[in-house]
C-alpha positions in Angstrom: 112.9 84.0 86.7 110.8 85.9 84.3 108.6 87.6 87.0 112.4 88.9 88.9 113.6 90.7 85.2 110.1 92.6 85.1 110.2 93.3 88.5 113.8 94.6 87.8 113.1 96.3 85.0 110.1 98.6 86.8 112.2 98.9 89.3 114.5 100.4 87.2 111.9 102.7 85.4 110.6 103.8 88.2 113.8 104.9 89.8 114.5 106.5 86.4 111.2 108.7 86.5 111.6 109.5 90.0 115.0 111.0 89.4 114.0 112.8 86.3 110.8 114.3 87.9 113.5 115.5 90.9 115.7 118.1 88.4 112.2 119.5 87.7 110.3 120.2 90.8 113.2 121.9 92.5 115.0 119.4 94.8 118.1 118.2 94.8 120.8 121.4 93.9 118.6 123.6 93.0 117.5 126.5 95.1 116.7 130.2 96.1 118.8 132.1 98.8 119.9 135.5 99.9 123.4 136.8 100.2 124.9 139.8 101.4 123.6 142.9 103.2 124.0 146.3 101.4 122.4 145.4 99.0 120.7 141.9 99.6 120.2 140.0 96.9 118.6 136.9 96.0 120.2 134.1 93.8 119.2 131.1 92.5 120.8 127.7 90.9 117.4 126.5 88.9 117.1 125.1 85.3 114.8 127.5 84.0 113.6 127.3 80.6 114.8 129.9 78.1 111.6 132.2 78.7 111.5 135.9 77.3 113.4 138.5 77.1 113.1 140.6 79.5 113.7 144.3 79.4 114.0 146.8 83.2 116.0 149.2 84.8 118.0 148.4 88.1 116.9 150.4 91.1 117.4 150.5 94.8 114.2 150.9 97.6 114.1 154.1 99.2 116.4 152.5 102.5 118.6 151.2 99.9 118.9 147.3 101.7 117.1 145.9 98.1 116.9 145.9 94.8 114.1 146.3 92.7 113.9 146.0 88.1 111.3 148.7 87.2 110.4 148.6 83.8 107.3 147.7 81.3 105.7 144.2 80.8 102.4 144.0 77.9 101.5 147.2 78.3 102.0 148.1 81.9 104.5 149.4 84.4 106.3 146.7 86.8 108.2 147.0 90.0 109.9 143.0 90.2 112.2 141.3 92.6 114.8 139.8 90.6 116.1 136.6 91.1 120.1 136.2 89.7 122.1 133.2 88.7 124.5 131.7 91.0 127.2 133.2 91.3 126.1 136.9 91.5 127.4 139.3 94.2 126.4 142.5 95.2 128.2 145.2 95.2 128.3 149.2 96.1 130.2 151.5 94.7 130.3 155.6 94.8 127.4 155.2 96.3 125.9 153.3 93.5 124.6 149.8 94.3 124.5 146.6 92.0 125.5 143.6 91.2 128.4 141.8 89.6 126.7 139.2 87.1 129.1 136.2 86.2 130.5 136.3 82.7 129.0 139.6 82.3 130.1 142.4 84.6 128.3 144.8 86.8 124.8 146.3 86.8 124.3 149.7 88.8 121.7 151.1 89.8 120.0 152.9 87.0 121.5 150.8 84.8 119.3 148.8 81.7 118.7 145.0 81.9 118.6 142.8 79.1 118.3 139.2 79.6 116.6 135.7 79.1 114.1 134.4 82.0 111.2 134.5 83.4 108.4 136.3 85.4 106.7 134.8 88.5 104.0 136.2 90.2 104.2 137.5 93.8 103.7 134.9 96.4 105.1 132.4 94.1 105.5 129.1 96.3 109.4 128.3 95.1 110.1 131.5 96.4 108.8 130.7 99.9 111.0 130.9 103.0 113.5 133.1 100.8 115.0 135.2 103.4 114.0 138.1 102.2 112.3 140.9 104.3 108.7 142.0 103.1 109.4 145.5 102.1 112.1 143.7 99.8 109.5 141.5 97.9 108.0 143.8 95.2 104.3 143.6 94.8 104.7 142.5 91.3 106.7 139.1 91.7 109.8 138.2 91.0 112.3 138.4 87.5 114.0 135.3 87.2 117.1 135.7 85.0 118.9 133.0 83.2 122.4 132.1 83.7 125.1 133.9 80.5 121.4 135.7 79.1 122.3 139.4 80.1 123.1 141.2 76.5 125.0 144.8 76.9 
Protein backbone atom coordinates (compact mmCIF):
# COMPACT_ATOMS: atom_id res chain seq x y z
CA UNK A 1 0.00 0.00 0.00
CA UNK A 2 2.88 2.21 0.87
CA UNK A 3 4.92 1.42 -2.39
CA UNK A 4 1.24 2.59 -4.61
CA UNK A 5 1.13 6.33 -2.59
CA UNK A 6 4.92 6.84 -3.57
CA UNK A 7 4.34 5.65 -6.82
CA UNK A 8 1.31 8.10 -6.92
CA UNK A 9 2.90 10.73 -5.55
CA UNK A 10 5.99 10.71 -8.38
CA UNK A 11 3.59 10.22 -10.63
CA UNK A 12 2.07 13.18 -9.63
CA UNK A 13 5.35 15.21 -9.53
CA UNK A 14 6.39 14.29 -12.47
CA UNK A 15 3.30 15.13 -14.37
CA UNK A 16 3.58 18.50 -12.41
CA UNK A 17 7.19 19.22 -13.83
CA UNK A 18 6.41 18.08 -17.10
CA UNK A 19 3.59 20.60 -17.40
CA UNK A 20 5.48 23.44 -15.90
CA UNK A 21 8.60 22.84 -18.14
CA UNK A 22 5.74 22.87 -21.27
CA UNK A 23 4.67 26.91 -20.61
CA UNK A 24 8.50 27.39 -20.91
CA UNK A 25 9.90 25.75 -23.85
CA UNK A 26 7.20 27.07 -26.24
CA UNK A 27 4.57 24.34 -26.60
CA UNK A 28 1.25 24.29 -25.88
CA UNK A 29 -0.47 28.07 -26.90
CA UNK A 30 2.30 29.67 -27.46
CA UNK A 31 3.66 30.56 -30.87
CA UNK A 32 5.09 32.71 -33.75
CA UNK A 33 3.06 33.40 -37.02
CA UNK A 34 2.51 35.79 -39.89
CA UNK A 35 -0.63 37.64 -40.75
CA UNK A 36 -1.59 39.88 -43.41
CA UNK A 37 0.06 40.98 -46.69
CA UNK A 38 0.74 44.70 -47.14
CA UNK A 39 2.49 44.89 -44.63
CA UNK A 40 3.22 41.21 -43.21
CA UNK A 41 3.75 41.00 -39.92
CA UNK A 42 4.81 38.65 -37.43
CA UNK A 43 3.06 38.05 -34.07
CA UNK A 44 3.53 36.04 -31.26
CA UNK A 45 1.55 34.70 -28.04
CA UNK A 46 4.89 33.79 -25.78
CA UNK A 47 5.49 34.57 -21.94
CA UNK A 48 8.47 36.52 -22.29
CA UNK A 49 10.23 37.83 -19.42
CA UNK A 50 10.08 41.59 -18.88
CA UNK A 51 13.52 42.14 -20.67
CA UNK A 52 14.76 45.81 -21.57
CA UNK A 53 13.49 48.51 -22.86
CA UNK A 54 13.85 48.79 -26.10
CA UNK A 55 14.09 51.99 -28.11
CA UNK A 56 13.71 52.03 -32.64
CA UNK A 57 12.06 53.70 -35.23
CA UNK A 58 9.39 51.77 -37.44
CA UNK A 59 10.33 51.46 -41.06
CA UNK A 60 9.23 49.73 -44.22
CA UNK A 61 11.85 47.61 -46.74
CA UNK A 62 12.39 49.28 -49.96
CA UNK A 63 9.24 46.84 -51.65
CA UNK A 64 7.24 47.82 -48.77
CA UNK A 65 5.80 43.93 -47.99
CA UNK A 66 7.88 44.16 -44.33
CA UNK A 67 8.66 45.93 -41.64
CA UNK A 68 11.82 46.53 -40.12
CA UNK A 69 12.75 48.73 -36.17
CA UNK A 70 16.02 50.58 -37.06
CA UNK A 71 17.44 52.13 -34.20
CA UNK A 72 20.71 51.79 -31.71
CA UNK A 73 21.54 48.84 -29.28
CA UNK A 74 25.13 49.35 -26.87
CA UNK A 75 26.62 51.39 -29.09
CA UNK A 76 25.75 50.25 -32.50
CA UNK A 77 23.18 50.71 -35.21
CA UNK A 78 20.46 47.83 -35.68
CA UNK A 79 18.07 46.86 -38.46
CA UNK A 80 15.55 44.04 -36.35
CA UNK A 81 12.46 42.07 -37.26
CA UNK A 82 10.02 42.70 -34.71
CA UNK A 83 8.00 40.27 -33.35
CA UNK A 84 4.36 41.89 -31.84
CA UNK A 85 1.96 40.63 -29.29
CA UNK A 86 -1.08 38.90 -30.27
CA UNK A 87 -3.48 40.66 -31.29
CA UNK A 88 -1.57 43.23 -33.58
CA UNK A 89 -2.82 44.01 -37.17
CA UNK A 90 -1.27 45.70 -39.80
CA UNK A 91 -2.38 48.37 -41.33
CA UNK A 92 -1.73 51.04 -44.29
CA UNK A 93 -2.80 54.24 -44.44
CA UNK A 94 -1.95 57.49 -46.78
CA UNK A 95 0.42 55.48 -47.87
CA UNK A 96 1.96 55.06 -44.53
CA UNK A 97 2.27 51.45 -43.19
CA UNK A 98 2.09 50.18 -39.51
CA UNK A 99 0.50 48.50 -37.10
CA UNK A 100 -2.35 48.74 -34.72
CA UNK A 101 -0.81 47.52 -31.23
CA UNK A 102 -3.69 46.35 -28.76
CA UNK A 103 -4.36 48.72 -25.87
CA UNK A 104 -2.08 51.12 -27.51
CA UNK A 105 -2.98 52.43 -30.96
CA UNK A 106 -1.10 52.56 -34.14
CA UNK A 107 2.60 52.81 -35.07
CA UNK A 108 3.46 54.25 -38.67
CA UNK A 109 6.14 54.09 -40.36
CA UNK A 110 8.67 56.51 -39.08
CA UNK A 111 7.16 56.49 -36.02
CA UNK A 112 9.41 55.93 -32.35
CA UNK A 113 9.01 52.66 -30.42
CA UNK A 114 9.16 52.41 -26.86
CA UNK A 115 8.58 49.14 -25.26
CA UNK A 116 9.43 46.12 -22.89
CA UNK A 117 11.05 42.83 -24.61
CA UNK A 118 13.56 41.35 -25.81
CA UNK A 119 16.33 40.87 -28.62
CA UNK A 120 17.07 37.58 -30.37
CA UNK A 121 19.60 36.93 -32.60
CA UNK A 122 19.15 36.17 -36.29
CA UNK A 123 18.57 32.54 -36.92
CA UNK A 124 17.02 32.24 -33.66
CA UNK A 125 15.56 28.52 -33.56
CA UNK A 126 11.87 29.66 -32.05
CA UNK A 127 11.59 31.65 -34.90
CA UNK A 128 12.12 28.81 -37.39
CA UNK A 129 9.41 27.89 -40.01
CA UNK A 130 7.92 31.55 -39.39
CA UNK A 131 6.51 32.22 -42.65
CA UNK A 132 8.36 34.90 -43.29
CA UNK A 133 10.19 35.55 -46.71
CA UNK A 134 14.14 36.01 -46.37
CA UNK A 135 14.41 39.54 -47.57
CA UNK A 136 11.86 40.15 -44.59
CA UNK A 137 14.20 38.65 -41.84
CA UNK A 138 16.63 41.51 -40.92
CA UNK A 139 20.25 40.45 -40.57
CA UNK A 140 20.19 41.62 -37.09
CA UNK A 141 17.44 39.26 -35.47
CA UNK A 142 14.42 39.87 -34.25
CA UNK A 143 12.67 42.58 -31.44
CA UNK A 144 10.41 40.71 -29.42
CA UNK A 145 7.91 43.11 -27.73
CA UNK A 146 5.94 42.46 -24.74
CA UNK A 147 2.25 42.55 -24.54
CA UNK A 148 0.69 46.38 -22.85
CA UNK A 149 4.84 47.53 -22.75
CA UNK A 150 4.67 50.21 -25.73
CA UNK A 151 4.95 53.76 -23.69
CA UNK A 152 3.86 56.91 -26.06
Amino acid sequence: MKSTKIAALVTAWGILTLSACGGASGGGAEEISTIGTDPKIIVHDLSVAPGMTLKGRLASLPDGSCLVVTGERAGEKFTASPLWPKGAEPTLSDGRRGVSVPGFGTISEGDSIVAAGSHWEAGDKRTEGVGMNAPCLAEDGFIVFNRDSFQS
